[in-house]
Residue frames as a rotation matrix with the C-alpha (Angstrom) as fourth column:
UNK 1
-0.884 -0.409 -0.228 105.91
0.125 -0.677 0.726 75.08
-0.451 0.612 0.649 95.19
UNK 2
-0.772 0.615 0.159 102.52
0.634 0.764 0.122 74.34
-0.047 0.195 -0.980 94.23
UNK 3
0.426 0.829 -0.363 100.44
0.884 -0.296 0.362 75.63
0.193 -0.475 -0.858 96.60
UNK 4
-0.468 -0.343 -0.814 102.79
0.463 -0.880 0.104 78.56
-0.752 -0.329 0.571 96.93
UNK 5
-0.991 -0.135 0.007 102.10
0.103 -0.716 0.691 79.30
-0.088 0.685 0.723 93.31
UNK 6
-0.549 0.833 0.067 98.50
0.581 0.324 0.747 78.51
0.600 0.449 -0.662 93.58
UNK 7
0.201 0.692 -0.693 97.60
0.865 -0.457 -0.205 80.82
-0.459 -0.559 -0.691 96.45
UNK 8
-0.596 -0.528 -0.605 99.48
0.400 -0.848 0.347 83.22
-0.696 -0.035 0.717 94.47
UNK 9
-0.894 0.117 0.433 97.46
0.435 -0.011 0.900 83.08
0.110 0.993 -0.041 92.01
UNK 10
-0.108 0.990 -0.095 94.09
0.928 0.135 0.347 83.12
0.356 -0.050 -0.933 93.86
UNK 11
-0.123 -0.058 -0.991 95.37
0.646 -0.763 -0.035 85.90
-0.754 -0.644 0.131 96.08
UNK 12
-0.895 -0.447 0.005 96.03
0.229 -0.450 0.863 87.68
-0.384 0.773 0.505 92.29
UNK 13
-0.527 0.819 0.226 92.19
0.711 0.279 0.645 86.42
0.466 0.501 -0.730 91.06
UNK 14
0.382 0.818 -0.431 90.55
0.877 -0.173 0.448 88.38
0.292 -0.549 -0.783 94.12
UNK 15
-0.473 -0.638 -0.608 93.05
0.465 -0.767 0.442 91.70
-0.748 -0.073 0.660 94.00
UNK 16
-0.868 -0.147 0.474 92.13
0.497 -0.239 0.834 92.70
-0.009 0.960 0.281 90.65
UNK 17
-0.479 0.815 0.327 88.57
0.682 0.111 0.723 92.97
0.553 0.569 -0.609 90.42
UNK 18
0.050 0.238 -0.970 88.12
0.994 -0.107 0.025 95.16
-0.098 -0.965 -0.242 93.77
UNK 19
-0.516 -0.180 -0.838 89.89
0.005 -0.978 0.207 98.48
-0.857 0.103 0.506 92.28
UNK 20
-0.947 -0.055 0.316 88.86
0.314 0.046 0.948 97.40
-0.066 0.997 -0.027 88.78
UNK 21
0.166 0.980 -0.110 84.49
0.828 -0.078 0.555 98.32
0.536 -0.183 -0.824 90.23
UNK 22
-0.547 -0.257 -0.797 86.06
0.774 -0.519 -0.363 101.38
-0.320 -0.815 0.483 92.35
UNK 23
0.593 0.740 0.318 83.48
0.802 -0.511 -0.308 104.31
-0.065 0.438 -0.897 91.99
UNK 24
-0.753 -0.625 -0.207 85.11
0.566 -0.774 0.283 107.93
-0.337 0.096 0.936 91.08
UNK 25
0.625 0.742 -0.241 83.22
0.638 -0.664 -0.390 111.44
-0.450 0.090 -0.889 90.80
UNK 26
-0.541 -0.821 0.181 84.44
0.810 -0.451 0.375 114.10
-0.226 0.349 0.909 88.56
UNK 27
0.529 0.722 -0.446 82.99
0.782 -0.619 -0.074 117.54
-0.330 -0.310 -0.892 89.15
UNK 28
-0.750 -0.616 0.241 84.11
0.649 -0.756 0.086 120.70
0.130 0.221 0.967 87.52
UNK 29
0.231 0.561 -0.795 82.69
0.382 -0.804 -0.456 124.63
-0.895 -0.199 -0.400 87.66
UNK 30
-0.678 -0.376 0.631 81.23
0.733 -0.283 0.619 126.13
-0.055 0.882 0.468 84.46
UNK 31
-0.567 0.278 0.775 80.14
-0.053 -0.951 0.303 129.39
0.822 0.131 0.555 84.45
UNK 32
-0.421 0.098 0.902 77.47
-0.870 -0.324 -0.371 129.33
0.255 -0.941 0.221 87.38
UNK 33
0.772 0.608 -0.186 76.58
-0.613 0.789 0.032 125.66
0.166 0.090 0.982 87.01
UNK 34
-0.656 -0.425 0.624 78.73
-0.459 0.881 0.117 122.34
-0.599 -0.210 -0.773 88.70
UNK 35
0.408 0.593 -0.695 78.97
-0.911 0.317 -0.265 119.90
0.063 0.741 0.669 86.19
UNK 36
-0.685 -0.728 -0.030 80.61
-0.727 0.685 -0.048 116.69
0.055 -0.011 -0.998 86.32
UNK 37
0.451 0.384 -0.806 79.88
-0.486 0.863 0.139 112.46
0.749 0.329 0.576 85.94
UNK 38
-0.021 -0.365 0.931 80.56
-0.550 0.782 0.294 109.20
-0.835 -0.505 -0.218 88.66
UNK 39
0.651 -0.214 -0.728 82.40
-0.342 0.774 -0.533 106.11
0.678 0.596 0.430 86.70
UNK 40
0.818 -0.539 0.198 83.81
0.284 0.680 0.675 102.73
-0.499 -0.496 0.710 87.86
UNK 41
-0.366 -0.931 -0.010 87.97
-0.782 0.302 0.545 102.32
-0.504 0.208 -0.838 87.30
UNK 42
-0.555 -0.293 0.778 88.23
0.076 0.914 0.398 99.95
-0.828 0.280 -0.485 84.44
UNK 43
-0.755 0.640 -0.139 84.71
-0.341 -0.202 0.918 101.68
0.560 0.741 0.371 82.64
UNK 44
-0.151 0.942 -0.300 81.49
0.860 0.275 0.430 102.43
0.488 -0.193 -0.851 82.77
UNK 45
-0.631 -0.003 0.776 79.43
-0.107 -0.990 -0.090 105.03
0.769 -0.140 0.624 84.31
UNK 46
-0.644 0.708 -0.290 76.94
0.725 0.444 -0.527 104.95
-0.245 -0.549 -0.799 87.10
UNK 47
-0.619 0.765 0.178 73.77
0.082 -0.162 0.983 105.50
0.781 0.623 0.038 85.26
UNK 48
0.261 0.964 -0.045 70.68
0.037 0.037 0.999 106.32
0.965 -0.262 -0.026 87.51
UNK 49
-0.524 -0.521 -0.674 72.33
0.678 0.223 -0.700 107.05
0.515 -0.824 0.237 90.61
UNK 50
0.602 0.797 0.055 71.64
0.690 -0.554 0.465 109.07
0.401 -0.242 -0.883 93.16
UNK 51
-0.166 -0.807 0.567 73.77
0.752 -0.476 -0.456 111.95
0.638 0.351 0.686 93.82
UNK 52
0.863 0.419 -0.283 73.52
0.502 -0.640 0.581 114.77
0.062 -0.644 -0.763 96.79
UNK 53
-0.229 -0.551 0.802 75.48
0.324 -0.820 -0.471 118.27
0.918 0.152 0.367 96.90
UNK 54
0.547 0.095 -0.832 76.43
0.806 -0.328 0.493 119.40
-0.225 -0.940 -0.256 100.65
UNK 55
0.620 -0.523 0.585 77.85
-0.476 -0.843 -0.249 122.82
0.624 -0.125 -0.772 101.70
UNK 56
-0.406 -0.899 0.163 80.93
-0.327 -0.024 -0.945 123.00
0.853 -0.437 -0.284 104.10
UNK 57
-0.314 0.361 0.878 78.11
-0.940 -0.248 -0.234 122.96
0.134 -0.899 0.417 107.04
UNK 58
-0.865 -0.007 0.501 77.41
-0.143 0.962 -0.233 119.51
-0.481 -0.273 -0.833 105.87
UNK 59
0.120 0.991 -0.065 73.77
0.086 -0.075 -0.993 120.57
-0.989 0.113 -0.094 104.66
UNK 60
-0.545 0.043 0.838 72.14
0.660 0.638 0.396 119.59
-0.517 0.769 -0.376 101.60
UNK 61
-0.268 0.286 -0.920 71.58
0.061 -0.948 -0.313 121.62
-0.961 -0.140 0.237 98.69
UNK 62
0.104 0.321 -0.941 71.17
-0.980 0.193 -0.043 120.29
0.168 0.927 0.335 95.61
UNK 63
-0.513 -0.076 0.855 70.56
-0.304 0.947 -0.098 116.29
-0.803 -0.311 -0.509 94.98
UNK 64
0.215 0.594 -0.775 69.18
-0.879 -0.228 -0.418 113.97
-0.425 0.771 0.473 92.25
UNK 65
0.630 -0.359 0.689 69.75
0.635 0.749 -0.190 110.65
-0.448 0.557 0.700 89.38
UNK 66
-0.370 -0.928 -0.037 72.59
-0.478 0.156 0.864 111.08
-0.796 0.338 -0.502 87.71
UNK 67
0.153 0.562 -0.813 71.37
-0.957 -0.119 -0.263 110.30
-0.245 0.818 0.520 83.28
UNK 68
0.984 0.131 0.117 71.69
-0.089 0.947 -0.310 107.39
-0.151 0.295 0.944 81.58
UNK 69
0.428 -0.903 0.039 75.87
0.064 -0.013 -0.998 108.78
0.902 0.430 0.052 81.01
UNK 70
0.396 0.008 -0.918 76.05
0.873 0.306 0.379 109.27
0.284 -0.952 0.114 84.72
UNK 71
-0.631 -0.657 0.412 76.26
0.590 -0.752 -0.295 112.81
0.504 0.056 0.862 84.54
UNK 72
-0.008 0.720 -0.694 75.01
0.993 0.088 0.079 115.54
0.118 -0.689 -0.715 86.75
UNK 73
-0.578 -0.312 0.754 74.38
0.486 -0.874 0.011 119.00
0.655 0.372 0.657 86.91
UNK 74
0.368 0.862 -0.348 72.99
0.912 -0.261 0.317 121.71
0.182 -0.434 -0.882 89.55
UNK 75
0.508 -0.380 0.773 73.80
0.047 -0.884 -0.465 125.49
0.860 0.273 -0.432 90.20
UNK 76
-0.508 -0.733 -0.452 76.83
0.510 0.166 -0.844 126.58
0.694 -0.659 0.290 91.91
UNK 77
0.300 0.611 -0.733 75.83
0.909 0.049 0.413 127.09
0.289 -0.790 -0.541 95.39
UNK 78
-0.190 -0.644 0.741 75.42
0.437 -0.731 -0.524 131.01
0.879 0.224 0.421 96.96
UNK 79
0.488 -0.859 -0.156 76.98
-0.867 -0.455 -0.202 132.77
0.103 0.234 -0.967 98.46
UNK 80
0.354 -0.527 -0.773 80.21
-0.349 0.692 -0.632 130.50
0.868 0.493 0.061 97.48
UNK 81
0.400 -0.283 0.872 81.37
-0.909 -0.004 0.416 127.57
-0.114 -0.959 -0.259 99.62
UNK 82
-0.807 -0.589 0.052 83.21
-0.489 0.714 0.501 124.72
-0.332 0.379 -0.864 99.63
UNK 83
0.303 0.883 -0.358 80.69
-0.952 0.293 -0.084 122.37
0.031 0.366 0.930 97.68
UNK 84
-0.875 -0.397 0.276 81.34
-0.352 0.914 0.201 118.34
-0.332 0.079 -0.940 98.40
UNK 85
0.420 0.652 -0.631 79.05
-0.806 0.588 0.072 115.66
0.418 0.479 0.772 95.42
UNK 86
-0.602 0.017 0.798 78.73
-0.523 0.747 -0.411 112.56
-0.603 -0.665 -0.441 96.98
UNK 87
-0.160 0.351 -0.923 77.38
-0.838 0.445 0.315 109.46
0.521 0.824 0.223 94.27
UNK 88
-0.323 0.105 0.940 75.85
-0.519 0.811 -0.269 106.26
-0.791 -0.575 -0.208 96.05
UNK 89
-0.667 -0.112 -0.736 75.00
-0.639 0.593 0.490 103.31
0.382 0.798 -0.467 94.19
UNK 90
0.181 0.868 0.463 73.19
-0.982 0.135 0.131 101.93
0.051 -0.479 0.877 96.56
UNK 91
0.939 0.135 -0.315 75.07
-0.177 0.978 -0.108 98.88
0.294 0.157 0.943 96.27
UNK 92
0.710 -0.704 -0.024 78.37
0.556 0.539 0.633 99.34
-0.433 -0.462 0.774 98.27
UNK 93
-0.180 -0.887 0.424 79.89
0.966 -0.240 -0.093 102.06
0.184 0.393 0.901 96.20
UNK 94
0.915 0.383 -0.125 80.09
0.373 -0.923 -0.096 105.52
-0.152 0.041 -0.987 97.11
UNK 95
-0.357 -0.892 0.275 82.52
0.863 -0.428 -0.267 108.56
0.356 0.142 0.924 96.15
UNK 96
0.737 0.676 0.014 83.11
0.671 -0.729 -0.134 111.86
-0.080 0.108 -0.991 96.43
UNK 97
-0.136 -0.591 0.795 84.26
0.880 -0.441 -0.177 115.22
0.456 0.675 0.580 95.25
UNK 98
0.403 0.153 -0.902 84.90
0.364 -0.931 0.005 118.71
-0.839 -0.331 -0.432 97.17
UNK 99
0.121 -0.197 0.973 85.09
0.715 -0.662 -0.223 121.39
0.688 0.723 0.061 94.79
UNK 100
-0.697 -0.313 -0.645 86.72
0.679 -0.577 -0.455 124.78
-0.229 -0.755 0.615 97.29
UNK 101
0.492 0.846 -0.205 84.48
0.653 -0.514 -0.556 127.83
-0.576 0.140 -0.805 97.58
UNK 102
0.010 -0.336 -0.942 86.86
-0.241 -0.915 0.323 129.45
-0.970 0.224 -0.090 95.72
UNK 103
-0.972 -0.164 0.170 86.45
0.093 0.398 0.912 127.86
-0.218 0.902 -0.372 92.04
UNK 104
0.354 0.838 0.417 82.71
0.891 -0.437 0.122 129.86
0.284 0.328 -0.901 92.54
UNK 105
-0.229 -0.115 -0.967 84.42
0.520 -0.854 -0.021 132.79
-0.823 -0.507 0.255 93.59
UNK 106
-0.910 0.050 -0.412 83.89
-0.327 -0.695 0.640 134.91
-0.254 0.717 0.649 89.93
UNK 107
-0.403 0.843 0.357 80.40
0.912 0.403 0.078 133.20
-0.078 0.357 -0.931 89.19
UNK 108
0.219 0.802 -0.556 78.15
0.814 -0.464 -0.349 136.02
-0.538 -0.376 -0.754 90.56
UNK 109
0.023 -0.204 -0.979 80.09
-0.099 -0.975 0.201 138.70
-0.995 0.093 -0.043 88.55
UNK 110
-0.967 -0.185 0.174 80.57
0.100 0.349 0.932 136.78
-0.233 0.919 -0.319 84.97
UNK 111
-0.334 0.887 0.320 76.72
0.923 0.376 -0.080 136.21
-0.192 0.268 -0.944 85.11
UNK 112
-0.115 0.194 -0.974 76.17
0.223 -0.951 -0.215 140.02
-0.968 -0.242 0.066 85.44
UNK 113
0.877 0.477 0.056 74.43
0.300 -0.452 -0.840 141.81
-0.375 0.754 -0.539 82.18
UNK 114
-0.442 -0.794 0.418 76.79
0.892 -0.438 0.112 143.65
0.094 0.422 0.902 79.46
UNK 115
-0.411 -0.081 -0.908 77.60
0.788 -0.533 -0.309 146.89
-0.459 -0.842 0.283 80.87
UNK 116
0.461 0.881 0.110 75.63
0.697 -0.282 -0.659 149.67
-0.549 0.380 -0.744 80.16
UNK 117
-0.015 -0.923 0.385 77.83
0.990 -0.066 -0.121 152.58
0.137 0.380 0.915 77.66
UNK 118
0.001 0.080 0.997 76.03
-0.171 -0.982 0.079 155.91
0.985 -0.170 0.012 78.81
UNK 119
0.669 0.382 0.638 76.64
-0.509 -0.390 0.767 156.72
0.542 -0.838 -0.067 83.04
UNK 120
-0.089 -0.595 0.799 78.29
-0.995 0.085 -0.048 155.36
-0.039 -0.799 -0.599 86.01
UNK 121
0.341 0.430 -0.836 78.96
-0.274 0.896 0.349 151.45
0.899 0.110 0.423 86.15
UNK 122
0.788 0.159 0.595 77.95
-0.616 0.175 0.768 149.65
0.018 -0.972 0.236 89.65
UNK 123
0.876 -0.435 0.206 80.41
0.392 0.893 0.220 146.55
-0.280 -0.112 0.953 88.80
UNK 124
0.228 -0.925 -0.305 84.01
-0.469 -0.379 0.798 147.48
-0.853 -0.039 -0.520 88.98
UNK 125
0.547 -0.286 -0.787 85.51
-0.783 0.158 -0.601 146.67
0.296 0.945 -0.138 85.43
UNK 126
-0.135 -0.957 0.257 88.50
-0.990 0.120 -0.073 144.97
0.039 -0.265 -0.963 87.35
UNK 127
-0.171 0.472 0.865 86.03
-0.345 0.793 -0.501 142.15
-0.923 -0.384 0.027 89.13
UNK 128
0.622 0.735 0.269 84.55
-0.284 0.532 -0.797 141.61
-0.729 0.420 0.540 85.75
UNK 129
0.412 -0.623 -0.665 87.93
-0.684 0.270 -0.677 141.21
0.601 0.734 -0.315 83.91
UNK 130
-0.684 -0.624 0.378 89.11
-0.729 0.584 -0.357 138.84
0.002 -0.520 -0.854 86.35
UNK 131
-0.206 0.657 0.725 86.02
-0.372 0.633 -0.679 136.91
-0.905 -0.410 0.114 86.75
UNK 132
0.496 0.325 -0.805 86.19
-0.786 -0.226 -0.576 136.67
-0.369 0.918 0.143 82.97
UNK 133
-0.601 -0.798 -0.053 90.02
-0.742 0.581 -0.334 135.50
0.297 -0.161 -0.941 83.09
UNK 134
-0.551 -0.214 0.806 88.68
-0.699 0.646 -0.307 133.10
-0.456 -0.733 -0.506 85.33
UNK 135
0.521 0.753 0.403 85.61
-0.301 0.604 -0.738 131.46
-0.798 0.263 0.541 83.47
UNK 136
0.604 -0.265 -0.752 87.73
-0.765 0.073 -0.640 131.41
0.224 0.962 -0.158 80.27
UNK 137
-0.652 -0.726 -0.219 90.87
-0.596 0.669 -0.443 129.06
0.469 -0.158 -0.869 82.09
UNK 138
-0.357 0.232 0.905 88.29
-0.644 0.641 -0.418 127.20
-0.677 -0.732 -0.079 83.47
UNK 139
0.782 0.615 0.097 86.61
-0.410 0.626 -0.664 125.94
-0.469 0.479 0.742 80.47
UNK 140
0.555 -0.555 -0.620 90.28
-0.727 0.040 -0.686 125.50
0.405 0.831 -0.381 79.09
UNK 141
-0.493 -0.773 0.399 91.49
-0.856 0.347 -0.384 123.88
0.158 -0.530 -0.833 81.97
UNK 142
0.514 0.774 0.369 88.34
-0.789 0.596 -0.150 121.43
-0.336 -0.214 0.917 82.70
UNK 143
0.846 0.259 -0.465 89.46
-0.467 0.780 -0.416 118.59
0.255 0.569 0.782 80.17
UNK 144
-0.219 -0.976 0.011 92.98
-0.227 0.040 -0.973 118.72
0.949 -0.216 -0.230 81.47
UNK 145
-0.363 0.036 0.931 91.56
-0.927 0.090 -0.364 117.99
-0.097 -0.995 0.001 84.84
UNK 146
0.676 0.703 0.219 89.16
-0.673 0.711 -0.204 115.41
-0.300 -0.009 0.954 83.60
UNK 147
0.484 -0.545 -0.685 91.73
-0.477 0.492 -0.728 113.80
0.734 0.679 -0.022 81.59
UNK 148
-0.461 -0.848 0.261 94.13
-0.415 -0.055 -0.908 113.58
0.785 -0.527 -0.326 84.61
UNK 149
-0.214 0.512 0.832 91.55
-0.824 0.363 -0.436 111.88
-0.525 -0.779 0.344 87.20
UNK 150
0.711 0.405 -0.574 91.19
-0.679 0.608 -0.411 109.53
0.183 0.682 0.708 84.23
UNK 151
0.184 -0.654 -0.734 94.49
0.001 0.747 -0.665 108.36
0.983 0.122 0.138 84.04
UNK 152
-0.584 -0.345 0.735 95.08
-0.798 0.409 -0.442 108.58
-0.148 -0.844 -0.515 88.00
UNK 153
-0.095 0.836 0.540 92.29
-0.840 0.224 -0.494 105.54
-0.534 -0.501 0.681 87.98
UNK 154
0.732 -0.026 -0.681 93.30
-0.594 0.466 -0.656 103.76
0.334 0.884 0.325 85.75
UNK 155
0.512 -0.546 0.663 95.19
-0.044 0.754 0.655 100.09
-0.858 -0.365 0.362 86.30
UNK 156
0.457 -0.603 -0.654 98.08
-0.889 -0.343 -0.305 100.65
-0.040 0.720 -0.692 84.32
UNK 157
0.956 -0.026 -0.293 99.77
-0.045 0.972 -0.231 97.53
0.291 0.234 0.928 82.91
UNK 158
-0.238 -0.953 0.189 103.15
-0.121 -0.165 -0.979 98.39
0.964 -0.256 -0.076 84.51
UNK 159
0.084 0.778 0.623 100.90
-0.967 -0.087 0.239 98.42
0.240 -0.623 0.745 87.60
UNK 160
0.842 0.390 0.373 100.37
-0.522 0.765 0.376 94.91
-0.139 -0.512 0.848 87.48
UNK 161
0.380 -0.816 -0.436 103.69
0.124 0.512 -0.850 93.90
0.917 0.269 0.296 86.05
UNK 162
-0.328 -0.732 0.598 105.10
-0.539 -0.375 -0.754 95.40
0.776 -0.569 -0.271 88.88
UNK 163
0.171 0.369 0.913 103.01
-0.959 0.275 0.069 93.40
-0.226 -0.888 0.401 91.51
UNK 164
0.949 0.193 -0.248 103.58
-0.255 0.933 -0.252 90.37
0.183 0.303 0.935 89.85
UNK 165
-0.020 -0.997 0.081 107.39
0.227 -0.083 -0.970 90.36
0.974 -0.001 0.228 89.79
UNK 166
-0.200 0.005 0.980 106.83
-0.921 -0.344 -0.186 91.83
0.336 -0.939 0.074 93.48
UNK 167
0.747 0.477 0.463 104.81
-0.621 0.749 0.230 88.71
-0.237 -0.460 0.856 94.28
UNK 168
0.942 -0.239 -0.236 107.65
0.056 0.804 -0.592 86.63
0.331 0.544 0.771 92.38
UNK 169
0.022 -0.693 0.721 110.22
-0.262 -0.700 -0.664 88.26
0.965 -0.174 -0.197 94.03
UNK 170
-0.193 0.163 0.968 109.02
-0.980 0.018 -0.198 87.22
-0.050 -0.986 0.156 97.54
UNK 171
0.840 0.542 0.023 108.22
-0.537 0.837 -0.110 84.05
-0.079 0.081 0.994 96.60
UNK 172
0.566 -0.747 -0.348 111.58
0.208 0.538 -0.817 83.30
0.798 0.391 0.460 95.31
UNK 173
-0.380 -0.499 0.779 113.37
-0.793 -0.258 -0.552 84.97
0.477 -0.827 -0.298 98.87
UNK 174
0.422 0.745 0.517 110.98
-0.893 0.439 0.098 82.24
-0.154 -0.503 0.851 100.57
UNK 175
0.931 -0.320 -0.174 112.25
0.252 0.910 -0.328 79.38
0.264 0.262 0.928 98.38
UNK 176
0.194 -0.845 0.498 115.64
-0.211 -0.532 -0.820 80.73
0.958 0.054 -0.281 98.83
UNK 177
-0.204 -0.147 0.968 115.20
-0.947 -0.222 -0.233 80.65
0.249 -0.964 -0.093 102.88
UNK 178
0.781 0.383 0.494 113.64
-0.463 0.885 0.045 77.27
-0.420 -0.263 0.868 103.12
UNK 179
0.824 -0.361 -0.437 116.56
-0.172 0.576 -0.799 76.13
0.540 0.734 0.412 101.07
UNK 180
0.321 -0.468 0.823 118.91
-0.591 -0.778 -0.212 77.56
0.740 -0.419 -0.527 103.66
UNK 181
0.353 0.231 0.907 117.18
-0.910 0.309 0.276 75.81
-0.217 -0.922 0.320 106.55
UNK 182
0.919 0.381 -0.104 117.31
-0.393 0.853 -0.343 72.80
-0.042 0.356 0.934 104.60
């Protein structure tokens, strides 16, 4: 019973810490600029990283450190494509984030000048009320995303109750069988 409970424990000591260092990227699109931070599960940020922005083709287009908050920042890539950030540590952690080419799809028309009020206008009104729509729910929707990748990443204390009682649970079917045999 011991040594059951004692590997259980150790097995418990060397579980924990592994997700608790897990790297995570969070990348959003504001106005014509990807903006987003890499942080460990548990806290912290990764400060001074290095950080590289591929297209769909795989090729690199933007790249860089990452501040002292572990945030990063480079224009959205044109014409729009899928856009994957990629955060190394250089020490055994990497992540990453695809952002679709469609969450730059209204950039190129939001950025456009206020229209002119004498003549013809080149930019269809429609495009630029939709691309408008679109920049506005994004900046509303951002924190609601960020939030939510928080708490997915998070080791929730029900989390471990539940593995513990799992582990105690099997442990006690074990003693149970050996009791059987016996």
């Amino acid at each position: 019973m011991i040594r059951l409970l004692t590997g259980v424990l150790l097995a418990l000591a060397f579980i924990g810490p592994a997700q608790a260092h897990k790297l995570k990227v969070f990348a959003t699109v504001e106005g014509g600029e990807v903006k987003g931070y890499a942080f460990f599960i548990g806290g912290g940020r990764a400060a001074q990283t290095a950080w590289v922005a591929r297209d769909a083709a795989g090729a690199p287009f933007a790249s860089g450190t990452t501040d002292g908050e572990g945030r990063f920042a480079f224009p959205a890539p044109q014409p729009p494509t899928d856009a994957t950030v990629t955060v190394d540590t250089r020490e055994g952690h990497v992540a990453s984030v695809t952002l679709p080419s469609s969450r730059f799809g209204g950039r190129a028309v939001a950025a456009t000048p206020t229209l002119p009020t004498d003549g013809p206008s080149p930019i269809d009104p429609d495009a630029r009320l939709a691309a408008l729509v679109e920049a506005a729910v994004q900046r509303q929707v951002a924190p609601l995303m960020e939030r939510i990748e928080q708490l997915d990443t998070r080791l929730r204390y029900a989390d471990i109750l539940s593995g513990v009682f799992l582990i105690l649970g099997l442990a006690g079917i074990g003693l149970w069988a050996r009791g059987r045999r016996g």
